[in-house]
Structures are given as C-alpha cells and as structure tokens.
N, C-alpha and C positions, 0 to 999 in steps of 0.2 A: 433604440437598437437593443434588441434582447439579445444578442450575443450566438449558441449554440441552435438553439430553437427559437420557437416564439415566446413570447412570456406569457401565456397561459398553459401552454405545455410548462414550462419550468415548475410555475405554480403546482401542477398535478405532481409532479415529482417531490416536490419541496415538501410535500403532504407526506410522502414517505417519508423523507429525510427524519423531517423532526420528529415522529414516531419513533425512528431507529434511535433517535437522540436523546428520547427518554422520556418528551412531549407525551402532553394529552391532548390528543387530535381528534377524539370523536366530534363530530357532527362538522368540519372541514371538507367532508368530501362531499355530505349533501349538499354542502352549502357552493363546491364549487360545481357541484353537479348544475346548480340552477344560476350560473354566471351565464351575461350573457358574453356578447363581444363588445363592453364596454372597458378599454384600457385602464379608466381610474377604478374601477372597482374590483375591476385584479390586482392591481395595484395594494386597493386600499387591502381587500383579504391577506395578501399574500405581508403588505406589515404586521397585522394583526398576528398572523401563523410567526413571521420571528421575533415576536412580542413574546414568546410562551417559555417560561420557565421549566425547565429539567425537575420532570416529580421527584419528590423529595424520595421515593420508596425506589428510585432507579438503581439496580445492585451494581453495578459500575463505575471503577473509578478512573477518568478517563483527562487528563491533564494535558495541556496545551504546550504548555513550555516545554524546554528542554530541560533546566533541573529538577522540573515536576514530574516529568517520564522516569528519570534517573531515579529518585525517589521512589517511587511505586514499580520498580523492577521488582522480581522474584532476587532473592540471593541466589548465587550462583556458584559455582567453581570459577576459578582463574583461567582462560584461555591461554593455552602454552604461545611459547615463541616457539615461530619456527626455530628446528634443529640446525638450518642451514639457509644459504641466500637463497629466495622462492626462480625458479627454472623461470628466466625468459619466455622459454617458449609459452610456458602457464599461461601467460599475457596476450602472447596471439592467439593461444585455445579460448579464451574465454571470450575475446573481439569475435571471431568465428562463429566460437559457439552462438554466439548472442544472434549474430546476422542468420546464419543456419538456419535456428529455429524460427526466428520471425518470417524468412523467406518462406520455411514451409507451412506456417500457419495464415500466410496473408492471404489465399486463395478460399479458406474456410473462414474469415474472418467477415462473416456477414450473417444476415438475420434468422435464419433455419437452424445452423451452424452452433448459433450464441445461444439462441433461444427457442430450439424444440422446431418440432411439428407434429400435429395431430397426436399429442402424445407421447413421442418418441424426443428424449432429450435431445439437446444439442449434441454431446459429446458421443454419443452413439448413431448418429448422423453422421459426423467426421468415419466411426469404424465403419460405416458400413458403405459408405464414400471409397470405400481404401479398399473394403472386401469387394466392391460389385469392380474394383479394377484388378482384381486379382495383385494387390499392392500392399496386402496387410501380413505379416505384421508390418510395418512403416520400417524401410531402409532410405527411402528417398525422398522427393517433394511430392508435392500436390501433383495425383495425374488430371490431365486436361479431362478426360472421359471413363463415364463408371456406369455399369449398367441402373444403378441406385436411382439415377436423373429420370429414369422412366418407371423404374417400380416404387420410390418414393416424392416423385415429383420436387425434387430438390436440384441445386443447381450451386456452381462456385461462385464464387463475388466475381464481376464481369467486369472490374475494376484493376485487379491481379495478373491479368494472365501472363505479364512477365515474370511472375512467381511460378509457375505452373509448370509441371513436371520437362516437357516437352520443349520448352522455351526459355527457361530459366540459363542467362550467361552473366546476370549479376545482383547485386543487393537491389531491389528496388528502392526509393523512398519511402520512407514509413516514420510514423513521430516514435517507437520505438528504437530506433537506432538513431534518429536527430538527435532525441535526445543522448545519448550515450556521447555523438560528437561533441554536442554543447558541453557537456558534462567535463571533458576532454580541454575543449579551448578556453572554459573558466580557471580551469586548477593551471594553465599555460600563463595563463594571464595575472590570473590573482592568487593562485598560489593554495593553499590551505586555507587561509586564515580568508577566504572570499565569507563576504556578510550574504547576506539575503537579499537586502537592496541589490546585490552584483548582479546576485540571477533574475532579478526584475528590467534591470538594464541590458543584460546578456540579451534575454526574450526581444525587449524592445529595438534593439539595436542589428538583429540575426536574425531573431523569428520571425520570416509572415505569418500572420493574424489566420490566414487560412489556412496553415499548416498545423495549427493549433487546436484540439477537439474539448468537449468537453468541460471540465474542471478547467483545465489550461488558457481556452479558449475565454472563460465567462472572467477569470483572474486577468488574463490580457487584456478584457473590453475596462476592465474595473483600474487597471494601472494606467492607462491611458490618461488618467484625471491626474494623474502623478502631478503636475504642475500646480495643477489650480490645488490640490489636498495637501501637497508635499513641497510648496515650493520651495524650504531650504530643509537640509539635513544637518542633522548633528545631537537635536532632541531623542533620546532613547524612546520615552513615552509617545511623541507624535508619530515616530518613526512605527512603533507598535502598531498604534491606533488606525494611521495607513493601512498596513499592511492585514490588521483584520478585515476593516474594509475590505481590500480585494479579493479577500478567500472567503468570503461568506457573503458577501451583498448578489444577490440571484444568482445562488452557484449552488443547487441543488446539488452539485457532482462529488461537491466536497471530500464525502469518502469513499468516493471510485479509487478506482487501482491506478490513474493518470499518474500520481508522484510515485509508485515504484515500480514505474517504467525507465524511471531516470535517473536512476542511482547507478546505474552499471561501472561508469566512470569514478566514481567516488571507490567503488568499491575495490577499484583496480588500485587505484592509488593508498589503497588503507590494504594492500591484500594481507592477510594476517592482523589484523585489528581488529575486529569486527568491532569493537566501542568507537572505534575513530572512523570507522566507514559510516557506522550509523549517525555519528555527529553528524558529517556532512550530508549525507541520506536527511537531515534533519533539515538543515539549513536552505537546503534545496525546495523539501515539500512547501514549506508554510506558508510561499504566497500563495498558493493554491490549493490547501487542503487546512483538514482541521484534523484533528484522533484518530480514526483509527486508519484515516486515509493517507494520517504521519507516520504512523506507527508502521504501515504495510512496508512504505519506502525503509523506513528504518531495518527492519526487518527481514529485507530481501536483501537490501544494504548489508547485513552482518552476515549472513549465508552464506553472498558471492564471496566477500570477504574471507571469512573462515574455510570455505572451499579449497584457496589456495594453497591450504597445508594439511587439511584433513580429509580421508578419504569416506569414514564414515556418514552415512544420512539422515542416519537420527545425532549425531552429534550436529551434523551442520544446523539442521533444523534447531537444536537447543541454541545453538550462537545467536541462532537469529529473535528465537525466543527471548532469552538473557536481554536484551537491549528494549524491549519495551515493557508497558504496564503489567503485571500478570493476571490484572484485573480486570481488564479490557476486553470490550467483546472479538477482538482478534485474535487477544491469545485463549480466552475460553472456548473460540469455533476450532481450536487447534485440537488434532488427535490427544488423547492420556498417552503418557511417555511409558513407557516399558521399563521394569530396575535396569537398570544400566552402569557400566563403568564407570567411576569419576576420576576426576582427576585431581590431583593433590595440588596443594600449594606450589609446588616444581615445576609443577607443568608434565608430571607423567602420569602416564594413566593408571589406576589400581589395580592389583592385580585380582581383584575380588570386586562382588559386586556391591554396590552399598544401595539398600531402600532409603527413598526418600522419607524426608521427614512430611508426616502427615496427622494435621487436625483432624479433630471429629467433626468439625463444620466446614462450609465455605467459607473465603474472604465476605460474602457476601451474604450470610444468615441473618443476621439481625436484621437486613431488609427483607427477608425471603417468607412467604409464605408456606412454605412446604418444607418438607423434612427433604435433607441432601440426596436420599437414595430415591426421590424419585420430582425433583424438579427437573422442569423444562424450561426451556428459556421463555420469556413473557408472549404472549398469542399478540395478533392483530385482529381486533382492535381489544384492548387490553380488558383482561378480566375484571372484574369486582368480586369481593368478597360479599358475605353476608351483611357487614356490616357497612359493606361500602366504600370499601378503603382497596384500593387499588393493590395486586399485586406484580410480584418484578420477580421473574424467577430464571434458571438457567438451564442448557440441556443437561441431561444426567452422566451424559462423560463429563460433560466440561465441569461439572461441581467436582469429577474426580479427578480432575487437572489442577484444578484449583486447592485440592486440598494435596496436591503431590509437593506444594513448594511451603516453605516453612512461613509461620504467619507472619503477616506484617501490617503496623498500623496505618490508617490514611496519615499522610501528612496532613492534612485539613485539622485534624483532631487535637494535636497539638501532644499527644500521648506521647510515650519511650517513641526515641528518635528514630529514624529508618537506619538500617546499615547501611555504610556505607561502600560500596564496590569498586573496583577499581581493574581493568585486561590492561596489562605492560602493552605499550607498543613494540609492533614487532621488529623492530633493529632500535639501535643503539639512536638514532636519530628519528625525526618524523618520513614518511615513504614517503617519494615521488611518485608521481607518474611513468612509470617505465616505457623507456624509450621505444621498445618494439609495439607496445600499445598504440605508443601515439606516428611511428610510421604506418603500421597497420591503418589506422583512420583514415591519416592522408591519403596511404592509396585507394579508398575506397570515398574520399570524399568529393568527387567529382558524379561520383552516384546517386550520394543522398542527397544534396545539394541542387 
C-alpha cells in the first residue's frame, strides 16, 4: 500500500525532496525516467535516493530537535506580556476567522487554482474568478459562477459547492479545521505537557485514514506498524527512532505545509507566548514532518499566537520569525525586514528606531560561492564550479535577511556558545485553553465530524 499515491509517483516526488534537502540527485530522474513497472526496483532506486548524504557545501543549517531549532534562532527582542487578560471574544474571532477563510478558499482549492494555467498563475486565476463575477475586491465567499469559466476555461472544485457563494449555511469538512478540533480535544485531554506519541494515538484513535492527505496520510500508513516497531514505550531513543520512521519512510510531503495547518489550537492555548505556541506547534509536526515542514507549523504557531496582543504585521511576522532557525531555507524565503521599532527588555516598545545589527557576510559564506551582493539561491539541478566542486548559494534579499540578525555560530562547531533566549509567558501561570474557543468547537463540531 503506497499510502497517498502510488509508489512510483511518490518516488518522482521524492526526487525533488532530497534536492531541496541538499542531495546530489543528478542522473535520478534519467534513471527513473527508464523504470519500468517493476515494484522491486522502485523500490530498490527509491532506497538508494534515501541513501544520499546532505552535501557538505549545503549553506543551511536546518536541525531536527527541538533544542537544536532553539539553538540556531536569530537573537531577538523579549515579546511583551500582554498589558491585560486577552478579550474572550479574541478566541471566537480567531475560531471564525480560521473556518471563514477555509470556507472561502475551499471552492478554489483545486488544480488551475493551485497551479496556473496556460501561463497564468494560480493566484491570479482566483482574481480573476472574483472579477469575471463582478465580486472583486473579495467581501464574501466563492461565487458559484464567473464569466472567467468560459473566457479562461477554468472551473471551481466540484467537490465544495457547499462552500460556495450561493449555498454556503455552514463549515464544511475539511482537514484544516479537523485539525484545529483535534488540536482542541488533545490540550482537553492531555493538557500541555501532551508528548508526540499522544498525537500519534489522537490520529489513530479519531482520525479516518481517509480524511488524512498527504504528509499526514503517508505518517498514518507508517504508525500503523506502531505495534510490531513500538510495541512497549518508555525508551526515549526507540521512541525517536519510531517516530523517524513514520515522518520520512515514503513521505515525500515531509515539507509541505500539512503540519501548519494544525497548530491553530496550540496557538489559542499559548495566545501571547509565541515560544510556548511554537513548542507545541513542535510537538505536533514531527510525526509527520521534518525542517522546514516543523519550522512552518512553528512559525504560523507564533504569529497566531502573537496576534492576540499585537496589532502590527511586520511585528507578528517577526514573532513568528524569532522561533525558528534563521538559517533555514524558510526563514531565508522570508521578505528583508524593514529598520523597525524594538522593544526593550520591558516589554515596550522604543521610541526611536534602532538598525539591526548586520555582518559583512552571510551566515552562510564560507559555503557560498558568490559574493553576498549577488548570490542566488542554488539552481536545479545544481551547478559546478570550474573546478568541480559543487555550489550552494542563496536569493540576494534572503543574503540581506540573513545578514539583518546578529551572527551566530552552528551549534555543530562546538565554537562561543549560542545565546541563550528566553519570551516570559504570558500570565503569571501556563494558558489554558479558553473556554469560548472550545464552546465555539463544540458548536460547530457536529459539522466537521
């Protein structure tokens, strides 16, 4: 059972992955070009392809753990406490919010939409979906009909239409807002301190298998063995070793967006923490993701989080920044930050603006081929040098992002120690779960469900 696809498609995917992962993958795709449909020898290539070593010349440092993420953050400012208890209502704005936008986006949630046509992005396909219904700029959901269907041959997912402008009277199902209830009936159950085995049992015990896509889905076909691989707990190290297992044995998806879809709930529970939304945004991803697919959850993790006291965008955006690697290719795809306000050790903001502290190089020169003002991130399929020697290089904002945060050594190196960071949590005690969030669920979970 291949789980999401068949395993020769995964194989084709898997080809990207490890490229993206720092792999040397030339001559992989001739070679599955000339596969035919013999099971063992997709099989046997597709060992061989996670047989392959992260070149040494990969400018990225992209860590697994959770105190190894903590470690290779940028330093950062202190995130204030809130000045006061965060508004209830926050809590069912953000429940809403969250159903709101999935309802409007589920009807464009399909292959035109995501991925272009003849040219024309996906994302300008949405506007012009919107404009041939005379519906743009966007106040409301997906309309059922747009003159677009006939002058761009395009069409909404025929899968949605209870999402859909005309007929919309509730949340449909969707694994974006499952997940958020899941997210919900764990922190009920287990509390804060839930491990990662919880949400392996949560899945197994709640989720249908076919409600499960992708990344999600290939980690569910892989826990399933739980017994035969796992059959006592207690071992930290076999406990690991499991759980790598699940997130990376034929799970090409590994760093899709799947795990931060699912933090919503964590981050309701952490509102005001963005470090403690992002722990459990952590705890959540890793059966089913690896870097920068943990990092995403982490990440959106601190945002929603930070949201609930901060109005600014580029501040939230930094919250969410601040909690993963700075060295990473997620936070390097991230816009240069703009000088901006900081905030003091108090927790207020400055009255003046203060420039970041900034090297003359990247984090990542001494692997880098090019001078910082004019690298690019590494081509497909990867250049050589003159000499032969592979280069690893970054976009030319992202070398200016990179050099906005003050340097800092790899842990791996063994050099001057990392700093170490620390956001106060936001009350005097660890958050709960607020109680209007989890009525809000309830009423709406007779929908998802």
């Amino acid at each position: 059972m291949a789980g999401w696809t068949t395993q020769k498609e995964l194989l084709r995917m898997e080809i990207k992955q490890r490229e993206e992962e720092g792999c040397d993958v030339r001559g992989f795709a001739e070679r599955f070009a000339r596969l035919g449909a013999d099971p063992a020898a997709v099989e046997s290539l597709y060992d061989e392809l996670m047989a392959l070593p992260i070149a040494p010349d990969f400018p990225y440092e992209e860590p697994q753990t959770l105190e190894g993420i903590r470690a290779a953050r940028p330093a950062h400012a202190v995130f204030p406490k809130p000045a006061s208890p965060i508004a209830q209502d926050r809590f069912l704005g953000a429940w809403l919010g969250r159903a709101c936008g999935c309802a409007l986006g589920k009807p464009v949630e399909t292959g035109c939409f995501m991925g272009g046509k003849d040219g024309v992005r996906g994302w300008e396909l949405v506007k012009r979906w919107f404009e041939g219904a005379d519906a743009y700029p966007i106040r409301g959901y997906t309309p059922h009909a747009s003159r677009a269907a006939q002058d761009l041959g395009i069409a909404l997912s025929p899968w949605c239409t209870a999402s859909e402008r005309e007929t919309i009277s509730f949340m449909e199902s969707d694994d974006d807002i499952r997940y958020t209830v899941l997210g919900l009936k764990l922190l009920e159950e287990k509390g804060l301190d839930f491990t990662t085995l919880d949400v392996a049992d949560l899945w197994l015990n709640t989720l249908p298998y076919n409600m499960a896509c992708t990344a999600e889905r290939q980690a569910y076909r892989n826990l399933s063995r739980m017994p035969d691989l796992l059959p006592e707990r207690g071992d930290p190290a076999q406990e690991e070793a499991f759980l790598h297992f699940v997130r990376t044995y034929r799970n090409p998806y590994r760093e899709w967006i799947g795990a931060q879809i699912r933090v919503d709930a964590y981050a309701y529970a952490a509102a005001g923490d963005p470090e403690k939304a992002a722990e459990l945004a952590y705890r959540d991803a890793v059966p089913s993701h690896v870097k920068n697919g943990v990092y995403g959850a982490m990440f959106c993790a601190a945002m929603i989080s930070a949201a609930f006291c901060e109005r600014d965008a580029e501040r939230i955006v930094e919250a969410g920044l601040a909690q993963i690697p700075r060295n990473c290719r997620l936070a390097q795809d991230a816009p240069p930050p703009r000088p901006r306000s900081c905030w003091t050790a108090s927790g207020r903001r400055s009255s003046t603006t203060i420039p970041c502290t900034r090297t003359t190089t990247p984090p990542c020169a001494p692997r880098c081929s090019s001078s910082p003002a004019t690298t690019t991130r590494r081509a497909s399929p990867p250049p050589c040098s003159a000499a032969g020697t592979r280069t690893a290089t970054v976009r030319p904002w992202a070398a200016s992002w990179a050099r906005s945060w003050a340097p800092r050594p790899s842990p791996r190196t063994g050099r001057s120690p990392c700093t170490t960071r620390s956001i106060p949590p936001s009350r005097d005690s660890t958050p709960s779960p607020s109680a209007s969030a989890r009525a809000a669920a309830r009423r709406s979970a007779t929908a998802i469900f």
